[in-house]
N, CA, C and O atoms as CSV, one atom per row, in Angstrom:
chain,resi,resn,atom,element,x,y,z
A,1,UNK,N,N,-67.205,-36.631,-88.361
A,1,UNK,CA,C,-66.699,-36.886,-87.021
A,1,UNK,C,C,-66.376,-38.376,-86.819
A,1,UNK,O,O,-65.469,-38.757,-86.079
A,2,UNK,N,N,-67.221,-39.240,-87.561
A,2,UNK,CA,C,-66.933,-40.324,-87.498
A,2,UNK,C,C,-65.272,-40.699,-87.606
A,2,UNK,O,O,-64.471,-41.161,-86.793
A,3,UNK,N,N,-65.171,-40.277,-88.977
A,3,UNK,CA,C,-63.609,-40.691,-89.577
A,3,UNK,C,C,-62.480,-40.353,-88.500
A,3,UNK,O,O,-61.438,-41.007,-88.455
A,4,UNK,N,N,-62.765,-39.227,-87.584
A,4,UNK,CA,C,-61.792,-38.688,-86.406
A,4,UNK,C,C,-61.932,-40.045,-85.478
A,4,UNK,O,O,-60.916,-40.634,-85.108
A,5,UNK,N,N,-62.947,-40.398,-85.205
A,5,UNK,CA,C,-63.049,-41.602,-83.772
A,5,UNK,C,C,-62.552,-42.375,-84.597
A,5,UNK,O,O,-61.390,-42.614,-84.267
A,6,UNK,N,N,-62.977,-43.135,-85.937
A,6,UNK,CA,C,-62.065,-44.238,-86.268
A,6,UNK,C,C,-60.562,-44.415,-86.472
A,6,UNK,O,O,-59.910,-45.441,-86.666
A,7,UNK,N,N,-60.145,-42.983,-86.364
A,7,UNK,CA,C,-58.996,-43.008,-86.867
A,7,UNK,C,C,-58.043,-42.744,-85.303
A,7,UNK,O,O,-56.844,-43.013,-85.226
A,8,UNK,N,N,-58.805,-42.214,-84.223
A,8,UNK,CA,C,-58.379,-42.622,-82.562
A,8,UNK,C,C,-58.002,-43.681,-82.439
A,8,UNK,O,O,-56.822,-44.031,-82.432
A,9,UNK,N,N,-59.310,-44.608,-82.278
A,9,UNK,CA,C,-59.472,-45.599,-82.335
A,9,UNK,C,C,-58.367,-46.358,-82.788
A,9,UNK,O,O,-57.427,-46.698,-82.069
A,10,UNK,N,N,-58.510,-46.656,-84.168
A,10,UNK,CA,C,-57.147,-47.060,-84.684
A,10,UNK,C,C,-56.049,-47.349,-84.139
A,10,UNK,O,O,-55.669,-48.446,-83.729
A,11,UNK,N,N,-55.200,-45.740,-84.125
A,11,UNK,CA,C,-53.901,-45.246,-83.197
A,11,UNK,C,C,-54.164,-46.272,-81.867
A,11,UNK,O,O,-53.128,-46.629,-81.306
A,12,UNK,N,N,-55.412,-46.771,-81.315
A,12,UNK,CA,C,-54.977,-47.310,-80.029
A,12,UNK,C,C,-54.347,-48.865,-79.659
A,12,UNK,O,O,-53.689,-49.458,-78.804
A,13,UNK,N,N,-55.195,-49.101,-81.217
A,13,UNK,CA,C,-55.438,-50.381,-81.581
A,13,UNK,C,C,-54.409,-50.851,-81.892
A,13,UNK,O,O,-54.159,-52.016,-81.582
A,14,UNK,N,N,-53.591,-50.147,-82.535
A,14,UNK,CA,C,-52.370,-50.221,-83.075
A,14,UNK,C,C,-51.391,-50.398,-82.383
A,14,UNK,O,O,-50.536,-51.251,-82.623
A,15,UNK,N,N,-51.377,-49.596,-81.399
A,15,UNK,CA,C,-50.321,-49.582,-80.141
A,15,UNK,C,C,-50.422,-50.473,-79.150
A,15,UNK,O,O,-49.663,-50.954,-78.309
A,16,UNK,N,N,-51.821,-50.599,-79.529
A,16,UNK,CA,C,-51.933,-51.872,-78.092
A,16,UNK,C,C,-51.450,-53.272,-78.869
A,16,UNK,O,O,-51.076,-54.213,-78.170
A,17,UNK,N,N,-51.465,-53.415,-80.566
A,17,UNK,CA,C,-51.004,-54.727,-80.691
A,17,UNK,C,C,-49.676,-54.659,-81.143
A,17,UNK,O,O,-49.238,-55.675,-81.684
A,18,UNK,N,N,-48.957,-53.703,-81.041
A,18,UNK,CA,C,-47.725,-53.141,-81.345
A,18,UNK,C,C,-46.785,-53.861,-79.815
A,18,UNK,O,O,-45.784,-54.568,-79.935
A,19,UNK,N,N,-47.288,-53.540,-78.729
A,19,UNK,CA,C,-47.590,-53.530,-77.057
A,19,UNK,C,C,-47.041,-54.953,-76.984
A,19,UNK,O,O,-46.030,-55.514,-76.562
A,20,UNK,N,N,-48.200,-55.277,-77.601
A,20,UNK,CA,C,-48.355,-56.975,-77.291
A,20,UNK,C,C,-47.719,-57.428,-78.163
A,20,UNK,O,O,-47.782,-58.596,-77.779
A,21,UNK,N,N,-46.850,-57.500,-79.487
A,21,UNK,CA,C,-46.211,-58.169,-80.209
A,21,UNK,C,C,-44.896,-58.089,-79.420
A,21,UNK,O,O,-44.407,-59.164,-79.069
A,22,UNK,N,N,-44.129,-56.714,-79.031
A,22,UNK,CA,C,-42.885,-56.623,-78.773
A,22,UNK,C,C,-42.964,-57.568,-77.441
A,22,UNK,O,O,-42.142,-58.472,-77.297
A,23,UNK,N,N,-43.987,-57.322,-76.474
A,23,UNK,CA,C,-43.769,-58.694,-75.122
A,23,UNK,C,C,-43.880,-59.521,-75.903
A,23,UNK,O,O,-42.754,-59.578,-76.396
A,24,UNK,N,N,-44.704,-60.505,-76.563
A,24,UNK,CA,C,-44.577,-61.716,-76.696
A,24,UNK,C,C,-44.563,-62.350,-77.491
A,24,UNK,O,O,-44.964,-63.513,-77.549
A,25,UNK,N,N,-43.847,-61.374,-78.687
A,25,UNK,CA,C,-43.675,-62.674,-80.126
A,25,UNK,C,C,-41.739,-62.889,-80.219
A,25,UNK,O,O,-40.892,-62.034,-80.475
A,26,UNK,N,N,-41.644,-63.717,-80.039
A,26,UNK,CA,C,-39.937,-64.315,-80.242
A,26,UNK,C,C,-38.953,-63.354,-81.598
A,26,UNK,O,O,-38.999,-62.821,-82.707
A,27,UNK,N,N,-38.372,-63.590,-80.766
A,27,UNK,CA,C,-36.995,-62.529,-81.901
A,27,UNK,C,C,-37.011,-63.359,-82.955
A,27,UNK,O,O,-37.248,-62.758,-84.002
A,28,UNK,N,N,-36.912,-64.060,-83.026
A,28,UNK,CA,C,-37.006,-65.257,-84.337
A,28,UNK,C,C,-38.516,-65.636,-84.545
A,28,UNK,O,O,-39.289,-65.411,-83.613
A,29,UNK,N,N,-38.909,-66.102,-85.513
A,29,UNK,CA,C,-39.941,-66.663,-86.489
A,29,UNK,C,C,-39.187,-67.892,-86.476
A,29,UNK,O,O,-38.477,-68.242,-87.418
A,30,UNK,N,N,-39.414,-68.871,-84.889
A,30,UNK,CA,C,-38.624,-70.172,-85.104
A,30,UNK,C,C,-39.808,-70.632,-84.179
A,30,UNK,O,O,-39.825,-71.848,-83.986
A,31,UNK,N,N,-40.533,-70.101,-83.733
A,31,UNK,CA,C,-41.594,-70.393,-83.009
A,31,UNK,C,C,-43.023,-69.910,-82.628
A,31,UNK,O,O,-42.879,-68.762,-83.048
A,32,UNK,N,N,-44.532,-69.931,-82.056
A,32,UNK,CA,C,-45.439,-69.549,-82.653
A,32,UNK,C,C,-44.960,-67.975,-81.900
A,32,UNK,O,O,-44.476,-67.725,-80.796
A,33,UNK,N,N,-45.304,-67.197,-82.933
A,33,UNK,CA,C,-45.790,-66.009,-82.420
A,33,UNK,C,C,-46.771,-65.811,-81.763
A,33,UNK,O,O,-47.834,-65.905,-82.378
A,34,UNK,N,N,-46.830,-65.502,-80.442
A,34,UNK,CA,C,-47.528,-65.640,-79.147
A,34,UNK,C,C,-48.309,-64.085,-79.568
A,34,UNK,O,O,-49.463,-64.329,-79.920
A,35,UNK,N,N,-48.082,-62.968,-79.612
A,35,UNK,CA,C,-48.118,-61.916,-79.734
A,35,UNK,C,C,-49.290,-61.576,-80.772
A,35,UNK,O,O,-50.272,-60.871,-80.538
A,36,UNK,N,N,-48.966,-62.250,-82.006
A,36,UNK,CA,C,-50.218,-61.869,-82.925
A,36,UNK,C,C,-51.430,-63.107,-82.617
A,36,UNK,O,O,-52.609,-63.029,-82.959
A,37,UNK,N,N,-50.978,-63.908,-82.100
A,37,UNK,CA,C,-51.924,-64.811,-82.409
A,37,UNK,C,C,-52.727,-64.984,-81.690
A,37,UNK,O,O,-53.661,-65.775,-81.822
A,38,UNK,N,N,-52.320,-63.655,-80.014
A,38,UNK,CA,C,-53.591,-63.605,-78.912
A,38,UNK,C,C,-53.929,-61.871,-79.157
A,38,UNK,O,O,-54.645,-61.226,-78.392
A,39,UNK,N,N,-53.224,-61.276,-80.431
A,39,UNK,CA,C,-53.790,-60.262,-81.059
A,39,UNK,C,C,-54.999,-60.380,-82.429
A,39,UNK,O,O,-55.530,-59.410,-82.969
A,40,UNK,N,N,-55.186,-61.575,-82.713
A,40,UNK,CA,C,-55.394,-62.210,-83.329
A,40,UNK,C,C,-57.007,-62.455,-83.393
A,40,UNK,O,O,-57.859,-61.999,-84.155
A,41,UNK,N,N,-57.094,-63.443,-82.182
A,41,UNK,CA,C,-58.133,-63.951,-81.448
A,41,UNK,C,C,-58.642,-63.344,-80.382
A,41,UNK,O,O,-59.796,-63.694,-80.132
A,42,UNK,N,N,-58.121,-62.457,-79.577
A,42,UNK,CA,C,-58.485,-61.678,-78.939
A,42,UNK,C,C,-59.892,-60.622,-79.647
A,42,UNK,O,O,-61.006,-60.401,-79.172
A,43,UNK,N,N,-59.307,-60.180,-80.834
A,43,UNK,CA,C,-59.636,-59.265,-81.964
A,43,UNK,C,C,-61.269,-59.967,-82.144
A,43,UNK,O,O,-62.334,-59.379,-81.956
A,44,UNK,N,N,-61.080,-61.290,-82.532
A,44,UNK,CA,C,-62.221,-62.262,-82.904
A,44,UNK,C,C,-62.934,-61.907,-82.018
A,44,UNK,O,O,-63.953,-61.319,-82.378
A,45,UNK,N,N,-62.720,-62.101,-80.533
A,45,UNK,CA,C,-63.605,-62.156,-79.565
A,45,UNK,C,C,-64.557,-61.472,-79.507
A,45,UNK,O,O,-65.770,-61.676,-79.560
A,46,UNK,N,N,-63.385,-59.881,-79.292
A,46,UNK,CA,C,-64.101,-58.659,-79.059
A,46,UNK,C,C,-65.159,-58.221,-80.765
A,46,UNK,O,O,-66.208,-57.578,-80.821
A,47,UNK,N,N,-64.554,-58.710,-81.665
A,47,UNK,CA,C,-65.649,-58.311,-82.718
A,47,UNK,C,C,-66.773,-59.101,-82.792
A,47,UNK,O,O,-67.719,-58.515,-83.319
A,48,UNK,N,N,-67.023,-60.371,-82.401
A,48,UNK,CA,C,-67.986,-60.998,-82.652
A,48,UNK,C,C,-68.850,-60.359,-81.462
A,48,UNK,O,O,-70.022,-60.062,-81.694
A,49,UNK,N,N,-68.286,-60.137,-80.167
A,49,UNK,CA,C,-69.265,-59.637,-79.329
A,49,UNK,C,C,-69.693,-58.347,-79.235
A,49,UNK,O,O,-70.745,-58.106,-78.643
A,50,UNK,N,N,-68.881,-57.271,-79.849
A,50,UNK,CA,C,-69.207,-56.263,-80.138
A,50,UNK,C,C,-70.343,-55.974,-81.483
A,50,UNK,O,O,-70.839,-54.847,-81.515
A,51,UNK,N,N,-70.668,-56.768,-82.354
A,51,UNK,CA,C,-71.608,-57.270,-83.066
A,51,UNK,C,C,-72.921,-57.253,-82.832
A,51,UNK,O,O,-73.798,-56.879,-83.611
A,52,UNK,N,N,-73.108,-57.874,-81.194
A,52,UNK,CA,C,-73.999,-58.217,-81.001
A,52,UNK,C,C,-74.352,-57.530,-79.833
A,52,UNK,O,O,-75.430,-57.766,-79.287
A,53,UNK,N,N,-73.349,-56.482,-79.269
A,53,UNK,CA,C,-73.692,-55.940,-77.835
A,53,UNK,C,C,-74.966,-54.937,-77.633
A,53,UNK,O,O,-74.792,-53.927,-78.315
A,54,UNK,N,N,-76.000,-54.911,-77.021
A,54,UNK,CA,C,-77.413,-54.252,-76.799
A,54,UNK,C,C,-76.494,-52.549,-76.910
A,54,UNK,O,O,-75.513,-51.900,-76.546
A,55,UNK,N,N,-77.781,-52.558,-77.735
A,55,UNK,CA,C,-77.463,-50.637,-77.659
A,55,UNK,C,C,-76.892,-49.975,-78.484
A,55,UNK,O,O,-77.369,-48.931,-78.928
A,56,UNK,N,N,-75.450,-50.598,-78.940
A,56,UNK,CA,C,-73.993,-50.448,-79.869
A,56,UNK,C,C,-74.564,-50.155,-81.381
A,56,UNK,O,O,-73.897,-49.347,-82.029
A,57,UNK,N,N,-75.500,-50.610,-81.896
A,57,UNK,CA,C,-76.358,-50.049,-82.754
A,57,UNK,C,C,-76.912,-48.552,-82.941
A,57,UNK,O,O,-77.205,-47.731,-83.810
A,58,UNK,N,N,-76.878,-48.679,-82.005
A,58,UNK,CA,C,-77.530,-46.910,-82.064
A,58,UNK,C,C,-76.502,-45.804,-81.637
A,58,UNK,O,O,-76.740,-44.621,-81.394
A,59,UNK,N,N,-75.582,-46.314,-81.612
A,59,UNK,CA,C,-74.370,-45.246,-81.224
A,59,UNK,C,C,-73.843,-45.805,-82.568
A,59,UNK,O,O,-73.073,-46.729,-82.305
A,60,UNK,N,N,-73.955,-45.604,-83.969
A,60,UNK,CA,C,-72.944,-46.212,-85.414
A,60,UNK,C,C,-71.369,-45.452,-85.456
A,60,UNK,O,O,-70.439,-46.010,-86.040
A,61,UNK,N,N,-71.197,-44.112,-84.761
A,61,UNK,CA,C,-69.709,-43.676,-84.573
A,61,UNK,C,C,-69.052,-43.975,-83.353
A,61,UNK,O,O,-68.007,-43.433,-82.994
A,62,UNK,N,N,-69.550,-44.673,-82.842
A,62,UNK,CA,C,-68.879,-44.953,-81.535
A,62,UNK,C,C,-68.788,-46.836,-82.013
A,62,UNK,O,O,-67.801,-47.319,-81.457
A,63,UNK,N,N,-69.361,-47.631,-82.646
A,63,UNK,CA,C,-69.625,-48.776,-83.402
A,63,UNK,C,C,-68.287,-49.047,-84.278
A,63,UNK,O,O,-67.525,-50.004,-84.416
A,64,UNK,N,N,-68.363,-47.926,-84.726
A,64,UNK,CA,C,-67.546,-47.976,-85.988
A,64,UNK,C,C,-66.039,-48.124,-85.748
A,64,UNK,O,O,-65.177,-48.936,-86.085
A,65,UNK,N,N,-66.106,-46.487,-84.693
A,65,UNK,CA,C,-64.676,-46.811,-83.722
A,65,UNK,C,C,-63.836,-47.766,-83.398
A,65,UNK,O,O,-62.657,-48.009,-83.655
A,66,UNK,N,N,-65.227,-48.589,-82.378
A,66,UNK,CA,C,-64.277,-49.784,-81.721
A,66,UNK,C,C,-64.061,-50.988,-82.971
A,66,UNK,O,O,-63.005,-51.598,-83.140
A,67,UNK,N,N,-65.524,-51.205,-83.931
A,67,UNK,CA,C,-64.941,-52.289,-84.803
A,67,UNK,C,C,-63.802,-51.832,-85.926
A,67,UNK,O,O,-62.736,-52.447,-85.899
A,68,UNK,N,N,-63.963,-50.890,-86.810
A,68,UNK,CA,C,-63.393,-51.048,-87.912
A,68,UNK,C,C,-62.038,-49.952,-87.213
A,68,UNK,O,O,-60.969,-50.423,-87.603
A,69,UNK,N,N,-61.862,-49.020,-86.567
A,69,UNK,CA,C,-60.879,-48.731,-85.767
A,69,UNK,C,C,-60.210,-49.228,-84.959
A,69,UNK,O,O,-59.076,-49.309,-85.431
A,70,UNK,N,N,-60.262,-49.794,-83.559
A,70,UNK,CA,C,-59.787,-50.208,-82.715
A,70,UNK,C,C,-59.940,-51.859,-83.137
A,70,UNK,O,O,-58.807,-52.181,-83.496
A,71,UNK,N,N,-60.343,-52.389,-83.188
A,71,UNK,CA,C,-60.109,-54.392,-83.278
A,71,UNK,C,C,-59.707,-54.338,-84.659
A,71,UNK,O,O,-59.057,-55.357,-84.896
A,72,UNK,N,N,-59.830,-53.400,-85.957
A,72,UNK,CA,C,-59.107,-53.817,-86.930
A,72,UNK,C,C,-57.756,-52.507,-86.738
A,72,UNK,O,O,-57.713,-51.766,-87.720
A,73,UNK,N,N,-57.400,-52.394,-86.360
A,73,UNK,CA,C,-55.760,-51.836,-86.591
A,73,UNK,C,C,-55.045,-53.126,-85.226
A,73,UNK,O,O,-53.837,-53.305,-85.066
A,74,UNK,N,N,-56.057,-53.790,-84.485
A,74,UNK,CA,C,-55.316,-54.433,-83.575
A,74,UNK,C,C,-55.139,-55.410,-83.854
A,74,UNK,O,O,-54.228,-56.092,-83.386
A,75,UNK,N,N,-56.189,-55.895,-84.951
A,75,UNK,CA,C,-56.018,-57.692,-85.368
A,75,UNK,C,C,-55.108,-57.171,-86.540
A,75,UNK,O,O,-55.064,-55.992,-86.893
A,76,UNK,N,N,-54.330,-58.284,-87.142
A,76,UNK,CA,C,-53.329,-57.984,-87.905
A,76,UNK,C,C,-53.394,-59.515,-89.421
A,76,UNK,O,O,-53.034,-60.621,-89.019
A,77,UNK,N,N,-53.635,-59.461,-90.263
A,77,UNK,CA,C,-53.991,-60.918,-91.431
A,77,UNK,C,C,-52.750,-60.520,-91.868
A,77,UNK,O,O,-51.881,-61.380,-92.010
A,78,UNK,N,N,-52.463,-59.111,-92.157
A,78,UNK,CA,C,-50.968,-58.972,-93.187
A,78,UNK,C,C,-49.559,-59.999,-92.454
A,78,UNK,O,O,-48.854,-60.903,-92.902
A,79,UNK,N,N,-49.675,-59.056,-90.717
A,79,UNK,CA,C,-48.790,-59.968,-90.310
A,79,UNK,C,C,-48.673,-61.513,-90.088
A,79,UNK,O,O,-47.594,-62.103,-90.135
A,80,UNK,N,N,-49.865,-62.111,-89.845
A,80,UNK,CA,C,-50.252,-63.556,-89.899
A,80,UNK,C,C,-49.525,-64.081,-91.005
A,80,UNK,O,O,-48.954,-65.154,-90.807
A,81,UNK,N,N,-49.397,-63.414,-92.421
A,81,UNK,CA,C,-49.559,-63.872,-93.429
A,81,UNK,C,C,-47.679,-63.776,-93.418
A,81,UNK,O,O,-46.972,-64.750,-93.676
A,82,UNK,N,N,-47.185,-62.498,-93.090
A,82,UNK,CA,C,-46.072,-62.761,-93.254
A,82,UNK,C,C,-45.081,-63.379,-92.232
A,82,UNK,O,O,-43.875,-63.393,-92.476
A,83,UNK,N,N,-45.608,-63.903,-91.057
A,83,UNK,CA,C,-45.195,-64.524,-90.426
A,83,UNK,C,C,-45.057,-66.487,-90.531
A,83,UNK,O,O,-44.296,-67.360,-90.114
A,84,UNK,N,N,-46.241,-66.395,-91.305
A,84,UNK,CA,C,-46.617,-67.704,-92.117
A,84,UNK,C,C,-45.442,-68.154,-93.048
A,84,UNK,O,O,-44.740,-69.124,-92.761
A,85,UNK,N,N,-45.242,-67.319,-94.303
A,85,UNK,CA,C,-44.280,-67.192,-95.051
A,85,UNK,C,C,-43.261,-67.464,-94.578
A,85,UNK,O,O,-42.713,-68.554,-94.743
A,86,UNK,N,N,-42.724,-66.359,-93.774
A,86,UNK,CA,C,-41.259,-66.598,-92.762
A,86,UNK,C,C,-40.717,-67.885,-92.556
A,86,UNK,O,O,-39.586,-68.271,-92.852
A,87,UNK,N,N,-42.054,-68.799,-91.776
A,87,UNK,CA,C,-41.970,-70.485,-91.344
A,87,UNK,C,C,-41.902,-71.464,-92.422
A,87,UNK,O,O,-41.231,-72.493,-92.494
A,88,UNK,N,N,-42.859,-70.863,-93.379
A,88,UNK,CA,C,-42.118,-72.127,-94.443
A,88,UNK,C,C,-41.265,-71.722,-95.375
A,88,UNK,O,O,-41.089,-72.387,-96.396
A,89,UNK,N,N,-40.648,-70.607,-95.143
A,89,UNK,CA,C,-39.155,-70.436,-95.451
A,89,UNK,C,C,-38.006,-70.938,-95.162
A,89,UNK,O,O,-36.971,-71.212,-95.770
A,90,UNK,N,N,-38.471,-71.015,-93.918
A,90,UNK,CA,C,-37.572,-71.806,-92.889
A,90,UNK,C,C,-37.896,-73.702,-92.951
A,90,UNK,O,O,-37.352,-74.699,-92.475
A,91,UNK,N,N,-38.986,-73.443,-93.749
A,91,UNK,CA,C,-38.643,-75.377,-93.397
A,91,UNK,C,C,-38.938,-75.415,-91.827
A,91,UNK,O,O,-38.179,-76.048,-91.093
A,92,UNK,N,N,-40.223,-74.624,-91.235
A,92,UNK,CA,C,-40.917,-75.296,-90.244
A,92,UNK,C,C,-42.151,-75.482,-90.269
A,92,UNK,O,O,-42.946,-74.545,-90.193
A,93,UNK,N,N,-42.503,-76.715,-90.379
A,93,UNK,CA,C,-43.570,-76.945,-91.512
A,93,UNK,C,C,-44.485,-76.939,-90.176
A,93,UNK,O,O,-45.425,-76.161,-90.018
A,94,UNK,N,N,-44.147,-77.755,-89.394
A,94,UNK,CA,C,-45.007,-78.096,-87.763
A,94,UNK,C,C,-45.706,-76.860,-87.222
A,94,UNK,O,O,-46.912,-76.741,-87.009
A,95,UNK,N,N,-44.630,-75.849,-87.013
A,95,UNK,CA,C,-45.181,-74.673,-86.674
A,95,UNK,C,C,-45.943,-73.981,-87.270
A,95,UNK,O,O,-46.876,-73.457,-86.662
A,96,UNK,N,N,-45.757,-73.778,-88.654
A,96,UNK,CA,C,-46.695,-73.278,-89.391
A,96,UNK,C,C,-47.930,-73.937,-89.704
A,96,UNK,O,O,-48.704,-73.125,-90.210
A,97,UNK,N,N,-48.157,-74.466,-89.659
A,97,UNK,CA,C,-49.367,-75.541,-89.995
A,97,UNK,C,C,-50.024,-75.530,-88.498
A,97,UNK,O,O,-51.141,-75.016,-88.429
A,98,UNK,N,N,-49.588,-75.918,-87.583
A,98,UNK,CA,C,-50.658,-75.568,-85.999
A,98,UNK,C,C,-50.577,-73.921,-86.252
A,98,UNK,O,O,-51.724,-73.506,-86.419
A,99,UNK,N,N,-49.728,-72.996,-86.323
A,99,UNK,CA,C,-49.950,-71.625,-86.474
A,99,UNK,C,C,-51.148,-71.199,-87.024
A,99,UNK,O,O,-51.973,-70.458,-86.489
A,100,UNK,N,N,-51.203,-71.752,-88.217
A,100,UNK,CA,C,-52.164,-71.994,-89.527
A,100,UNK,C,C,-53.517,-72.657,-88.746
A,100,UNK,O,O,-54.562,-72.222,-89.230
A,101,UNK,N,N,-53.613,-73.134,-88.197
A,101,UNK,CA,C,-54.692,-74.273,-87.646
A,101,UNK,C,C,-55.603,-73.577,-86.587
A,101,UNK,O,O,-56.827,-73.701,-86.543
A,102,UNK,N,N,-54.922,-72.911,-85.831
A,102,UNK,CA,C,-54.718,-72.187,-84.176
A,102,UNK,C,C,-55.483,-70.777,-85.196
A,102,UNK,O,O,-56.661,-70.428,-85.111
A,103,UNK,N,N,-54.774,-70.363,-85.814
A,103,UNK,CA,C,-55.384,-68.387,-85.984
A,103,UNK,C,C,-56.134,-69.045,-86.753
A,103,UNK,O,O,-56.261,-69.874,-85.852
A,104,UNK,N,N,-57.142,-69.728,-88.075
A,104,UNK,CA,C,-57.938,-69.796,-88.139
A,104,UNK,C,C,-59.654,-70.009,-87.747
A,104,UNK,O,O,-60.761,-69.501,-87.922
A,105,UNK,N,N,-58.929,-71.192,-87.068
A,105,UNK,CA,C,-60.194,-72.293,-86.271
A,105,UNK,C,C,-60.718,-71.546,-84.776
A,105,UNK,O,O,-61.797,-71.543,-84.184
A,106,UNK,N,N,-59.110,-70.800,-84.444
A,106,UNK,CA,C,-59.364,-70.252,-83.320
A,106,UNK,C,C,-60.226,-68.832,-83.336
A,106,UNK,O,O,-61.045,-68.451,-82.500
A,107,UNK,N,N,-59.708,-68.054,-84.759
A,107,UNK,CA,C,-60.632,-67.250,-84.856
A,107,UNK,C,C,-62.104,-66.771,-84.792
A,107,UNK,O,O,-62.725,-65.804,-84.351
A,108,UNK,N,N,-62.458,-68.403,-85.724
A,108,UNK,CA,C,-63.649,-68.729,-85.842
A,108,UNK,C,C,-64.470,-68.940,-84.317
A,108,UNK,O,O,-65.469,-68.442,-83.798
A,109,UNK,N,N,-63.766,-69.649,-84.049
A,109,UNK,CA,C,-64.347,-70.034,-82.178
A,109,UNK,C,C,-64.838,-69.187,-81.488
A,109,UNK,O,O,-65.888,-69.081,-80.855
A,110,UNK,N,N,-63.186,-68.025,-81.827
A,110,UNK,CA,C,-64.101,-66.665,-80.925
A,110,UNK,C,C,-64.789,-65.832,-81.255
A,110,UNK,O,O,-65.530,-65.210,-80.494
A,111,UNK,N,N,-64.656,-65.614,-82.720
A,111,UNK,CA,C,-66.393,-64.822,-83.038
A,111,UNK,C,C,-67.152,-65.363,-82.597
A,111,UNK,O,O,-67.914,-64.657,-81.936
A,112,UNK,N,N,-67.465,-66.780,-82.622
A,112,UNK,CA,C,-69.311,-67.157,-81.931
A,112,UNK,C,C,-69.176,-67.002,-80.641
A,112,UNK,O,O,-70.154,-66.471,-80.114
A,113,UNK,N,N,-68.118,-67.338,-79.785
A,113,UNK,CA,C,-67.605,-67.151,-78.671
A,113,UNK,C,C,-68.375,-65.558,-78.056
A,113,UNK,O,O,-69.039,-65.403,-77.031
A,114,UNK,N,N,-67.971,-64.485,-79.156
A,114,UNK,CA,C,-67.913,-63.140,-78.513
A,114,UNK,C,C,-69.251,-62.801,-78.969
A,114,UNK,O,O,-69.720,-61.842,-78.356
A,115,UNK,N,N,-70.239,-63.455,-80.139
A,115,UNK,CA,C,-71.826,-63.283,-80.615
A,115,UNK,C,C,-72.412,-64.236,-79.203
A,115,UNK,O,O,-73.371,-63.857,-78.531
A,116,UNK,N,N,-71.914,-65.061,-79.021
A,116,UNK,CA,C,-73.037,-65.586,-77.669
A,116,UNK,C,C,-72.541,-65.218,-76.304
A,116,UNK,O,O,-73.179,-65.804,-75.430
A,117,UNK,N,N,-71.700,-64.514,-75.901
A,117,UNK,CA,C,-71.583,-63.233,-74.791
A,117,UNK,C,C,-72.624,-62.226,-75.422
A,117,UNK,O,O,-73.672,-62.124,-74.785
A,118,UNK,N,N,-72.535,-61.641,-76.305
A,118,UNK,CA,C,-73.477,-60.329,-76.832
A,118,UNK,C,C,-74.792,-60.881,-76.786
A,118,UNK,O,O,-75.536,-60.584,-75.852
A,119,UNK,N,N,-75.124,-61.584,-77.615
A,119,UNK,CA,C,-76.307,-62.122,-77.610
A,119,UNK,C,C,-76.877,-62.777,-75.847
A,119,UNK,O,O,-77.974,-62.452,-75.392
A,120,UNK,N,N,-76.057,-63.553,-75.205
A,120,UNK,CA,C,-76.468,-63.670,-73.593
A,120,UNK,C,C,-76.864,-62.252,-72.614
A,120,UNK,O,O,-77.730,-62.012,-71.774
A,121,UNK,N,N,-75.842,-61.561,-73.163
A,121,UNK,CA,C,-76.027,-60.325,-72.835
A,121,UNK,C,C,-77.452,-59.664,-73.067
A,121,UNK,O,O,-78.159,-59.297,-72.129
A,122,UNK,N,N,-77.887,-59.520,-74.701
A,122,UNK,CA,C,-78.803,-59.090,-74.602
A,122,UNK,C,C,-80.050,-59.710,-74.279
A,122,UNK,O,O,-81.082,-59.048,-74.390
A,123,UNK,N,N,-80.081,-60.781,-73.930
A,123,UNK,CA,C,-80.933,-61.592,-73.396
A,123,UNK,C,C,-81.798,-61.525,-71.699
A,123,UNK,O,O,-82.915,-61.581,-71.185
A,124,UNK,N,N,-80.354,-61.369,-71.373
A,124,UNK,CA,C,-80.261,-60.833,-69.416
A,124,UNK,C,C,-80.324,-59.381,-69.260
A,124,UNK,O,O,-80.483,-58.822,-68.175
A,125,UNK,N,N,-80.178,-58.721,-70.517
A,125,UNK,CA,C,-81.181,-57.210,-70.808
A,125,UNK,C,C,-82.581,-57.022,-70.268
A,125,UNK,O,O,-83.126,-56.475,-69.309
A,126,UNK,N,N,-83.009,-57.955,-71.668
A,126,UNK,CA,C,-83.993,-57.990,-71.636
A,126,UNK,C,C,-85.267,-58.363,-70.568
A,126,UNK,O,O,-86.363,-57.818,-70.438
A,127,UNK,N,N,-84.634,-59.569,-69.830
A,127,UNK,CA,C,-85.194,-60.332,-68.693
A,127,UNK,C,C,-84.729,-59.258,-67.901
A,127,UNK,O,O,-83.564,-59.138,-68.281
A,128,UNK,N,N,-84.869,-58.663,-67.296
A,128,UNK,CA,C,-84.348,-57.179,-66.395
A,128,UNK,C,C,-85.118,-56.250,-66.881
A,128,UNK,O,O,-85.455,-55.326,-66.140
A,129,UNK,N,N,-85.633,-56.307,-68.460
A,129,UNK,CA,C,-86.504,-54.736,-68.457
A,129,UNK,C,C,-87.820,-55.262,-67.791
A,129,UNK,O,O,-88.562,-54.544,-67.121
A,130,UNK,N,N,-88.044,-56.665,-68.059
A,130,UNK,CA,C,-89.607,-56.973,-67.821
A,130,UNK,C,C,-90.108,-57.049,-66.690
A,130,UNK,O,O,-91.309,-57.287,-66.562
């Protein structure tokens, strides 16, 4: 049953960054792609805090769903990667390189970003059971 929710999941994930690329990534690869790169980090957010959210442990098919289903069919590295390419094809070195700078560093940010929401979270749990 699992493999059915991850594979929901997925389909949503997909569409929702499908959603968000066609609004806001530029017809051209002449500028940052807005689209993956708050599909991107968004993704970060929600996985680092979904990581750490009270409870989400004990539900592992409903876990599984939202991480390896839904935030990975929505975060996208293939497209990063070929959007990367694209720019220094083009001889835009500027863009690619903050592109490059931005989806990494930024990634990073928001995993701890979305582990210390989860983790605050389960904290103000806890202070509430006692």
């Amino acid at each position: 049953m699992t493999v059915l929710y991850i594979g929901l999941a997925g389909i949503a994930g997909a569409l929702a960054r499908y959603g968000l690329s066609v609004a806001m990534n530029p017809q051209q690869v002449s500028s940052l792609p807005w689209g993956t790169l708050l599909c991107n980090l968004a993704g970060c957010l929600t996985l680092g805090f979904l990581a750490y959210l009270p409870g989400l442990k004990r539900y592992p098919s409903l876990r599984a769903a939202l991480t390896t289903g839904f935030v990975g069919a929505f975060t996208t590295f293939s497209t990063l990667s070929w959007e990367l390419v694209s720019m220094l094809q083009q001889q835009l070195w500027t863009i690619a390189t903050l592109y490059f700078i931005v989806s990494l560093w930024g990634g990073i940010v928001c995993v701890r970003l979305g582990r210390r929401f989860g983790l605050n979270l389960t904290a103000v749990k806890r202070g509430s059971e006692e």
